[in-house]
C-alpha positions as CSV (number, residue, x, y, z in Angstrom):
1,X,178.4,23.7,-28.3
2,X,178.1,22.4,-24.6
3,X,176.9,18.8,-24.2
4,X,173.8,19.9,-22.8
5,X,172.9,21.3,-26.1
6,X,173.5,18.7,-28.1
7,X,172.4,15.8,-26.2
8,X,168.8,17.4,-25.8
9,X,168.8,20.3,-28.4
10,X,167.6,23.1,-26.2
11,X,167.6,25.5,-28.3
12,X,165.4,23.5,-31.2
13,X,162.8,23.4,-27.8
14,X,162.8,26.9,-26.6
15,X,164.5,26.1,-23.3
16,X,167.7,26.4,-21.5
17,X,169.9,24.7,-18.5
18,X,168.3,27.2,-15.5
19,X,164.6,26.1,-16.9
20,X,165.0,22.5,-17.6
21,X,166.4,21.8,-13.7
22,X,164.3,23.9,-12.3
23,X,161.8,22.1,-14.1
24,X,163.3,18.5,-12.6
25,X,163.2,20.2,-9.6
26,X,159.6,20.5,-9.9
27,X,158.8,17.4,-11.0
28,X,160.8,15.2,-8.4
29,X,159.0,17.3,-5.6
30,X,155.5,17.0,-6.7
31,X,156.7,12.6,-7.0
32,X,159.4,12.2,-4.4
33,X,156.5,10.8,-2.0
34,X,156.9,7.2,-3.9
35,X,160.0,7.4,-1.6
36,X,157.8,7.3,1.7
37,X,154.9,5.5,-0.1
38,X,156.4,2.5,-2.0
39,X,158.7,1.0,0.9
40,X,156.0,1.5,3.7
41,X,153.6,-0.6,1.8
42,X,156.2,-3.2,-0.2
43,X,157.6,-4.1,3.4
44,X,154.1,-5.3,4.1
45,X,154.6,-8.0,2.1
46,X,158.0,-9.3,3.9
47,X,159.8,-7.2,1.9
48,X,162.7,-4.9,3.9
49,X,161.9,-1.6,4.5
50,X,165.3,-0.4,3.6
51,X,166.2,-2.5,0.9
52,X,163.1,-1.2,-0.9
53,X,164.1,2.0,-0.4
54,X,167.0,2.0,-2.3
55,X,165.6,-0.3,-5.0
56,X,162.7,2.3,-5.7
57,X,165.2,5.2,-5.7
58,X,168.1,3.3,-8.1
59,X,165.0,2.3,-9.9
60,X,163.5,5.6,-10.7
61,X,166.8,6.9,-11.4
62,X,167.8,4.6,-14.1
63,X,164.4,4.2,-15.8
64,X,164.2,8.1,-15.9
65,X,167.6,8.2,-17.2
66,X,166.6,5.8,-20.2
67,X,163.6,8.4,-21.0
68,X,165.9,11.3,-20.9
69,X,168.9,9.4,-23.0
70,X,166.4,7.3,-25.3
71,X,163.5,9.9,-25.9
72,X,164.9,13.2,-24.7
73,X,161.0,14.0,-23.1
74,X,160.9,15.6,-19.6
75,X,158.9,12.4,-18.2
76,X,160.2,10.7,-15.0
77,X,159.4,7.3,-14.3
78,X,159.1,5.4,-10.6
79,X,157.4,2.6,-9.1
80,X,154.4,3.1,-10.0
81,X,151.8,4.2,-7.6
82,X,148.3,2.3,-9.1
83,X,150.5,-1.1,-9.0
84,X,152.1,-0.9,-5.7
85,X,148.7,-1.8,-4.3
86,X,147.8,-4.3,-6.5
87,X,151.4,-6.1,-5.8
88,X,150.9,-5.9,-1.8
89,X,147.1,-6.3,-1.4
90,X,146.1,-7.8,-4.1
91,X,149.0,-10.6,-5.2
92,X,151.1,-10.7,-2.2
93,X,148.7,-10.7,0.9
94,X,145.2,-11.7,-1.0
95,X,146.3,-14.3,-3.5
96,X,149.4,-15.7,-1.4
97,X,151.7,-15.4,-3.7
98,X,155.0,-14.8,-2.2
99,X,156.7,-11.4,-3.4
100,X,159.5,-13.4,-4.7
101,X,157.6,-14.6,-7.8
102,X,155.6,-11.5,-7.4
103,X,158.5,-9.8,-8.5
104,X,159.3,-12.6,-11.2
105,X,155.5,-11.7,-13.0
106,X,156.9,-7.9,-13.2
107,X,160.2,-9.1,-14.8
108,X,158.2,-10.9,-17.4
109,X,155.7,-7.6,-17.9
110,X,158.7,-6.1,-18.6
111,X,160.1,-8.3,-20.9
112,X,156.6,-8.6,-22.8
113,X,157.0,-4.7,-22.8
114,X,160.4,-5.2,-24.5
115,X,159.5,-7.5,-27.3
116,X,156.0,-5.6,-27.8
117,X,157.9,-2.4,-28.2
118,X,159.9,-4.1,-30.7
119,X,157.3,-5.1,-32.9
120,X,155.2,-2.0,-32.5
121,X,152.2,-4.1,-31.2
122,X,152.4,-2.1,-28.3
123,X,150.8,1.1,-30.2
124,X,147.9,-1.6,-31.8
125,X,147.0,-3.0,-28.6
126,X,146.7,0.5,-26.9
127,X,144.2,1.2,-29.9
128,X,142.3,-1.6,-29.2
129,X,140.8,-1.0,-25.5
130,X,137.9,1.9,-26.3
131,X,138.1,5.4,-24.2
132,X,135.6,4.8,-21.8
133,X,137.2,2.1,-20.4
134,X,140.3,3.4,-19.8
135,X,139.3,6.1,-18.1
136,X,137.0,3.8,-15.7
137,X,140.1,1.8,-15.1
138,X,142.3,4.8,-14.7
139,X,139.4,5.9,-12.1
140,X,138.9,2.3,-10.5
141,X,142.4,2.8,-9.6
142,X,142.1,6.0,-8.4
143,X,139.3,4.8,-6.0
144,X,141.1,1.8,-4.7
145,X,144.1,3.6,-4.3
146,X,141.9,6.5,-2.3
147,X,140.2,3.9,-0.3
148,X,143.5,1.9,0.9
149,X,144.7,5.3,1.9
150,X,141.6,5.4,4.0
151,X,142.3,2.1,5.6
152,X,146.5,2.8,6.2
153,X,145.2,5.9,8.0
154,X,143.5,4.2,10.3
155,X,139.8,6.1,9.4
156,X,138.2,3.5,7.6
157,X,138.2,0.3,9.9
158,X,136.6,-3.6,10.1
159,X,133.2,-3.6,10.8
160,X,131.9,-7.5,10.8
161,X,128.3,-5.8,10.9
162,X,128.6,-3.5,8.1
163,X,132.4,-4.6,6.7
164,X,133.6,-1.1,7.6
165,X,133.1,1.8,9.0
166,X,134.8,4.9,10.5
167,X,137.2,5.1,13.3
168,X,136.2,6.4,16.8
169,X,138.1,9.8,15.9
170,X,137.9,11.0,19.6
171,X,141.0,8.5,20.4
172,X,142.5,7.6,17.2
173,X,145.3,10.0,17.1
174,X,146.9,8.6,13.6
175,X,143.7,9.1,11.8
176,X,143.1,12.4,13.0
177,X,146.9,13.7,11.5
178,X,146.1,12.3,8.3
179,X,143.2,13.9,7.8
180,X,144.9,17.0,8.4
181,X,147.7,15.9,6.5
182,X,144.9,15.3,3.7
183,X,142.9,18.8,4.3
184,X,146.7,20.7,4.3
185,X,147.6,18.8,1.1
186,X,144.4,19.9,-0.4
187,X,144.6,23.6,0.3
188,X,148.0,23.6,-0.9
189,X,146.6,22.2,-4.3
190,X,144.3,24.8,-4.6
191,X,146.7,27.2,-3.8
192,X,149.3,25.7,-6.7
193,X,151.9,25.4,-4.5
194,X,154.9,22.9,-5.7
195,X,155.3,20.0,-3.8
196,X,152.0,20.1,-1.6
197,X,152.2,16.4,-1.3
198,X,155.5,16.9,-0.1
199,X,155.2,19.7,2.2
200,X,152.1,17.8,3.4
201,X,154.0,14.0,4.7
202,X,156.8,16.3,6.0
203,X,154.2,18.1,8.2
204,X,152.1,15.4,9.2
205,X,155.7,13.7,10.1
206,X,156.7,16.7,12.2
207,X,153.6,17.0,14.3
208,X,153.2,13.1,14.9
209,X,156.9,13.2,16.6
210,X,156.0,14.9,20.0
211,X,152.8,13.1,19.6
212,X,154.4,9.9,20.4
213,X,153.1,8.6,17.2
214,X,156.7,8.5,15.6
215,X,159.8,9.3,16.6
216,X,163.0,11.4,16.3
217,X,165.7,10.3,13.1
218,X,168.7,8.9,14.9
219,X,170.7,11.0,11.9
220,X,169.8,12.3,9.0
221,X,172.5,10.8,6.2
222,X,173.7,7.7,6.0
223,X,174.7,5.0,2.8
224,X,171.7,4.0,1.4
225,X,170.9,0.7,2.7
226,X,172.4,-2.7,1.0
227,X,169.5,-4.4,-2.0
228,X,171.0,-7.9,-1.2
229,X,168.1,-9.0,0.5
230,X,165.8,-8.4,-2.6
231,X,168.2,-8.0,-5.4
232,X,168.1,-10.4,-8.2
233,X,165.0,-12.9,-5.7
234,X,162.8,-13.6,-8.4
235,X,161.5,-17.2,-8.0
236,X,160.5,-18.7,-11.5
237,X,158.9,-21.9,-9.5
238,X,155.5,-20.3,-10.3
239,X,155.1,-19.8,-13.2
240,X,152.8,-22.7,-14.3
241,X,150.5,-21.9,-11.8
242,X,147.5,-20.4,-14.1
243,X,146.8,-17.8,-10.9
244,X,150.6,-16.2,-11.9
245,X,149.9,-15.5,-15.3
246,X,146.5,-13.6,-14.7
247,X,148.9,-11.6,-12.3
248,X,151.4,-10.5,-15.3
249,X,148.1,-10.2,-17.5
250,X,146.9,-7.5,-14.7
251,X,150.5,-5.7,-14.2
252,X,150.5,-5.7,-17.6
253,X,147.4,-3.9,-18.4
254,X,147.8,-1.8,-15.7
255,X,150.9,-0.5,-16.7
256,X,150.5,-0.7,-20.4
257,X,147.4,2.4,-20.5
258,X,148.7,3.8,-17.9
259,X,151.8,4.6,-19.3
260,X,150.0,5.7,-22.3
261,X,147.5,7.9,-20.8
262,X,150.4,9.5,-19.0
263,X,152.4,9.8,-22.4
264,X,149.6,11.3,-24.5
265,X,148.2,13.6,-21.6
266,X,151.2,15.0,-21.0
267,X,152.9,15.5,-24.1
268,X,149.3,17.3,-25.3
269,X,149.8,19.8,-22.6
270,X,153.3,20.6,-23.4
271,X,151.9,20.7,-27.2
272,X,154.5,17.4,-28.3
273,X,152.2,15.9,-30.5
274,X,152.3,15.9,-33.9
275,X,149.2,17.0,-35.9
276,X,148.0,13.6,-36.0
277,X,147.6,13.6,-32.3
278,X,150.7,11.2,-32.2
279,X,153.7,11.2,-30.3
280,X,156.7,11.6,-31.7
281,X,159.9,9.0,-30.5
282,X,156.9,7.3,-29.2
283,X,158.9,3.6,-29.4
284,X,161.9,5.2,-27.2
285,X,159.6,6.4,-24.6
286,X,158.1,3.0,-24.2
287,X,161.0,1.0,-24.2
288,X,162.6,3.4,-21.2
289,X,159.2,2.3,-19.5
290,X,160.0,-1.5,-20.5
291,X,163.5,-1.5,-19.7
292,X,163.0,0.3,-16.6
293,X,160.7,-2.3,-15.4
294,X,162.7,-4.9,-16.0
295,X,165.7,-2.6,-13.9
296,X,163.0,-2.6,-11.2
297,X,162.1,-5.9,-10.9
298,X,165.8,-6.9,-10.5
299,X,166.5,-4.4,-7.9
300,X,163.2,-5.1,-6.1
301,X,160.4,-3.0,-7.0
302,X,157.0,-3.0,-8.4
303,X,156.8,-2.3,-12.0
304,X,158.3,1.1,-12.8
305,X,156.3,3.2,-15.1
306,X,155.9,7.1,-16.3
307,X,154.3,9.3,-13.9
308,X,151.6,12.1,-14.5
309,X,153.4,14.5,-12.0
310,X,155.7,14.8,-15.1
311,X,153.4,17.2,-15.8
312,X,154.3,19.9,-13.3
313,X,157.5,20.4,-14.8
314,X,156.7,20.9,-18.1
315,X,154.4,23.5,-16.8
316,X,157.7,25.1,-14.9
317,X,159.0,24.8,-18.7
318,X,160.3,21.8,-19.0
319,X,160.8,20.7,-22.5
320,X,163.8,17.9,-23.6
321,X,165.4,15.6,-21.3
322,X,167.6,17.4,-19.4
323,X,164.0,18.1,-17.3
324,X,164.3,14.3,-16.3
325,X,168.1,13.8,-15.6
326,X,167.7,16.3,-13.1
327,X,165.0,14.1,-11.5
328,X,167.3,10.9,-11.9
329,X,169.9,12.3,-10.3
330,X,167.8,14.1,-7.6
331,X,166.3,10.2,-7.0
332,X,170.0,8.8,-6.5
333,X,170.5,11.6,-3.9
334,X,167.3,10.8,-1.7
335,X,168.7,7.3,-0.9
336,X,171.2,9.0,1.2
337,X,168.3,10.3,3.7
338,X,167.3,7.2,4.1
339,X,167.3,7.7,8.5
340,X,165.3,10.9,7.9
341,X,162.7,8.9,5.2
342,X,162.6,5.8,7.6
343,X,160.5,7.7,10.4
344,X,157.6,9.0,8.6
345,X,154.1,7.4,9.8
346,X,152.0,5.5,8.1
347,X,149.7,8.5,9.0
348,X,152.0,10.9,6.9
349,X,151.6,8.9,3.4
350,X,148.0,7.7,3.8
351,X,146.8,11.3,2.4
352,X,149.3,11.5,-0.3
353,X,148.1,7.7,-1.3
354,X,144.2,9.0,-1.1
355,X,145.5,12.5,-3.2
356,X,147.1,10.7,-6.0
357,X,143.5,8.2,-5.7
358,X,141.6,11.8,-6.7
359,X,144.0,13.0,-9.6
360,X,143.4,9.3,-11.2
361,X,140.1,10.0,-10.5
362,X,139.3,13.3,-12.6
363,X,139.5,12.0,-16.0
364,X,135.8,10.8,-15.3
365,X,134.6,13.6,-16.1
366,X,135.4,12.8,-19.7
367,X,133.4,9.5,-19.6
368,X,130.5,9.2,-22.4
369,X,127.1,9.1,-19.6
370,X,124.8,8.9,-22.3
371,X,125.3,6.0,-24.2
372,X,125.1,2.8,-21.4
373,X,127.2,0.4,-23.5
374,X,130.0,2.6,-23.1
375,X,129.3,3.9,-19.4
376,X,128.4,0.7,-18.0
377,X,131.1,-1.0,-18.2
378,X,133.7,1.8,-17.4
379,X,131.3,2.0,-14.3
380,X,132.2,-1.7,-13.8
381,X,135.5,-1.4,-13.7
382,X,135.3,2.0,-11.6
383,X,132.9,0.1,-8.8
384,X,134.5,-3.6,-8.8
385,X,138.2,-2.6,-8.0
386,X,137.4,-1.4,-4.4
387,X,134.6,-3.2,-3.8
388,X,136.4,-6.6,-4.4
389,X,139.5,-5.2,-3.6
390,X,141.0,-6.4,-6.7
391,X,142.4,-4.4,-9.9
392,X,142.7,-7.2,-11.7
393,X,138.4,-8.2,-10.9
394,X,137.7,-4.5,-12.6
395,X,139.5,-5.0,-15.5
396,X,138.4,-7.9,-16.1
397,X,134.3,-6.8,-15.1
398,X,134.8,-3.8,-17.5
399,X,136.0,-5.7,-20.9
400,X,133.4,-8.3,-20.4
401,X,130.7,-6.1,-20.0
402,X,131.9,-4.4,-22.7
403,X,131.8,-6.9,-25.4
404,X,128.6,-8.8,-24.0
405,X,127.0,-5.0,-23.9
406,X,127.6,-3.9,-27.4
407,X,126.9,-7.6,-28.8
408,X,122.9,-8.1,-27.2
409,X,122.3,-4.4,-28.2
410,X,123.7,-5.0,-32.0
411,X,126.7,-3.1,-31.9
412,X,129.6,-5.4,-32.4
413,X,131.3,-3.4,-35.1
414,X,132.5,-1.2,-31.9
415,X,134.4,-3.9,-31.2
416,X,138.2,-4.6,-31.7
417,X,139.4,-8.4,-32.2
418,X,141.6,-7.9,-29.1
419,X,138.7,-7.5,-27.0
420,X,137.2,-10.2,-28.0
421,X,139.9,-12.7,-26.8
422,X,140.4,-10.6,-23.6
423,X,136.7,-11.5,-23.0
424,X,137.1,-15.1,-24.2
425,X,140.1,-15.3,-21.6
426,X,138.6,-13.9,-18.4
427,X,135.3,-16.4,-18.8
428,X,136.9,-19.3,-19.2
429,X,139.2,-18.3,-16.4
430,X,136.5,-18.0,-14.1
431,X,134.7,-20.7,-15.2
432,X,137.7,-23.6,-15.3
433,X,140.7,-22.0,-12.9
C-alpha cells in the first residue's frame, strides 16, 4: 500500500493520485491571485512588499498542509481575501493602528480559535448568529471588497462634491485595463474556464508593460525574499487599548463564519456531509484554520482562513487531502517567482479583488425578503460596510438591529443568548469608548 493511500484513503473516496493533483492544480489556479493581491495591499500599510510575499505563500502552504494532514479534506487555506481589507483600510490606515499590533490582534484570533476549538464552542457560537445575517455579512464583504477594487483601479475617485465619482476614462489608462481585465475575467467565468482570475491579472499585466503602466521583470526566479522584516513583529503594547480588542472581536467574526460558510458549502457540494447536515472531522478542519492563523500572523500575514475556490477542485474530483498538499506545495513553489509576481499593476488585481467581491456576493439570493426582522438587518450589514468603509461598523449594525428588531415586534424567542451580549457589547462600545 503506497503512502498516498493510506495517509488519505483514496480508495474509501473514489479517487486516485492523477485526480487528486489535478484537482490541487485546479484549485491553487482559481486562488494563486492572493499572491498578487495580498502583498500589493499589505505593503500599503508599511509592510514590505517582498517580505509579504513570502509570508502569504509559507503561510498558505503550512495552513493547507494542517488541513490536508489533520482533516484529510481537499480545502486550501490563504490569507484570507475579506480580511485583508479590513487589516489595511480599516485597522491599519483608518484606525491608526500600526500593523505591528495589527498583526498581534490576528495572533490572538488565532489563539481564541485554538482554545475555542478545543472546547467545541466554536460549533455553539456558529449556531448562534441566525442565516440571514451571515449571508448579509458574507455580502457586505463582498461589496466592500468589490468597491475597494473600484478605488485600486483607479475608476472610482474623490469627489468632495459628491464623495466619489468616476474617473475621466479618456486619460486614465490604469482604469481602462482593469476594466478589461474585469470584462475578460468575466467571460472567462462564463465560459468555465480554470483560472480566469488568473489568466485575467497575467493579461492585464502583459498589456500594461508596453503601455508604460508597468514594466519588464528583471528575471523571472530568484530566492524568495527574506521575512526578517515582519517575522515574529507583533507589538503587545496595545492591547489595553479598548479600540484593539474590537479589532480581534471583528477578525474574529470575520473569520470565524467565513470559515464555516466555506466549510459547509463546500463539503455539501462534494456530498461530505453526514445526514445530519454535519461535517464530519469538523474540529480538525478548524483547528488547521486556527493554527494556520496563528502560523500567519508570525510570518506576517493577515489572518489565514479556508477559501471557497476549494471548490473548483472538488468539482475536477477532488476528494481527500492529497487535493490540498498539491496546493501547499504548489504555494511554496510560487515564492520562487517572486521578480515575475513583483511587476503586476495594481491595475491587474483590482478586477480579481472586485470578482471575488461578486462570488461573496451571490449567496444573497438566499436571503429571507419577506420577513423585515430578518432582512433588515442583513441589509444593514450589507449597506454599512462600504458606506462607512468599515467591516467591523456592519457587523456590528446587523446584530443590533437584529435583536432590537425581533424584541419591539415580539419575537425574542428568535433570539440566541449570544446575541444578546454581542448587542449589549457594541452599545455600550459606542456609547462609553
Amino acid at each position: 500500500m503506497s503512502w498516498f493511500e493510506k495517509q488519505f484513503k483514496l480508495k474509501e473516496n473514489n479517487t486516485d493520485v492523477k485526480t487528486e493533483m489535478l484537482a490541487g492544480l485546479t484549485t491553487f489556479m482559481t486562488m494563486a491571485y492572493i499572491i498578487f493581491v495580498c502583498p500589493e495591499m499589505l505593503s500599503k500599510t508599511g509592510m514590505p512588499f517582498g517580505a509579504v510575499l513570502t509570508a502569504t505563500c509559507v503561510g498558505a502552504a503550512f495552513g493547507t498542509f494542517l488541513m490536508a494532514i489533520l482533516a484529510n479534506y481537499p480545502f486550501a487555506l490563504a490569507a484570507g481575501v475579506g480580511l485583508i481589507p479590513f487589516f489595511t483600510y480599516s485597522v491599519v490606515l483608518g484606525m491608526g493602528i500600526p500593523w505591528q499590533t495589527a498583526l498581534t490582534a490576528v495572533f490572538i484570533e488565532g489563539i481564541l480559535f485554538i482554545i475555542l476549538t478545543l472546547t467545541k464552542v466554536r460549533e455553539e457560537a456558529v449556531n448562534s448568529l441566525p442565516k440571514t445575517l451571515k449571508i448579509g455579512i458574507a455580502a457586505g464583504i463582498g461589496l466592500f471588497i468589490t468597491f475597494i477594487g473600484l478605488q485600486n483601479a483607479g475608476i472610482v475617485v474623490k469627489n468632495d462634491a459628491v464623495l466619489v465619482s468616476i474617473t475621466n476614462l479618456r486619460s486614465n489608462v490604469p482604469a481602462l485595463l482593469a476594466l478589461a481585465g474585469l470584462i475578460l475575467m468575466v467571460a472567462l467565468e462564463v465560459k468555465k474556464v480554470r483560472g480566469g482570475i488568473l489568466i485575467g491579472i497575467a493579461a492585464v499585466t502583459i498589456v500594461a508593460i508596453p503601455l508604460g503602466v508597468t514594466t519588464m521583470p528583471t528575471a523571472i526566479f530568484s530566492m524568495p525574499p527574506s521575512v526578517g522584516p515582519i517575522f515574529w513583529k507583533m507589538d503587545f503594547s496595545g492591547i489595553m487599548n479598548p479600540n484593539f480588542w474590537i479589532v480581534v472581536l471583528t477578525f474574529f467574526f470575520v473569520d470565524f463564519f467565513d470559515t464555516v460558510g466555506t466549510l459547509v458549502g463546500v463539503s455539501s457540494r462534494a456530498k461530505m456531509l453526514d445526514k445530519d447536515g454535519n461535517l464530519p472531522r469538523a474540529t480538525q478542519a478548524f483547528m488547521a484554520d486556527a493554527v494556520g492563523t496563528v502560523a500567519g500572523a508570525v510570518l506576517g500575514t493577515s489572518t489565514v482562513t479556508t477559501y471557497v475556490e476549494s471548490a473548483s477542485g472538488v468539482e475536477q474530483g477532488g476528494r481527500t487531502g492529497l487535493t490540498a498538499l498539491t496546493v501547499a506545495a504548489l504555494f511554496l513553489l510560487a515564492m520562487f517567482f517572486n521578480p515575475l509576481i513583483s511587476v503586476v499593476p495594481a491595475c491587474a488585481t483590482a478586477p480579481a479583488l472586485m470578482m471575488v467581491g461578486c462570488y461573496m456576493m451571490m449567496g444573497f439570493e438566499d436571503l429571507v425578503f419577506d420577513d423585515w426582522t430578518e432582512f433588515f438587518p442583513a441589509l444593514m450589514a450589507f449597506l454599512i460596510m462600504p458606506f462607512a468603509y468599515s467591516i467591523a461598523a456592519g457587523i456590528e449594525f446587523g446584530i443590533v438591529s437584529y435583536v432590537i428588531l425581533k424584541i419591539v415586534t415580539g419575537k425574542s424567542k428568535d433570539i440566541h443568548w449570544i446575541m444578546y451580549v454581542l448587542a449589549a457589547l457594541f452599545i455600550l462600545n459606542r456609547a462609553f469608548l
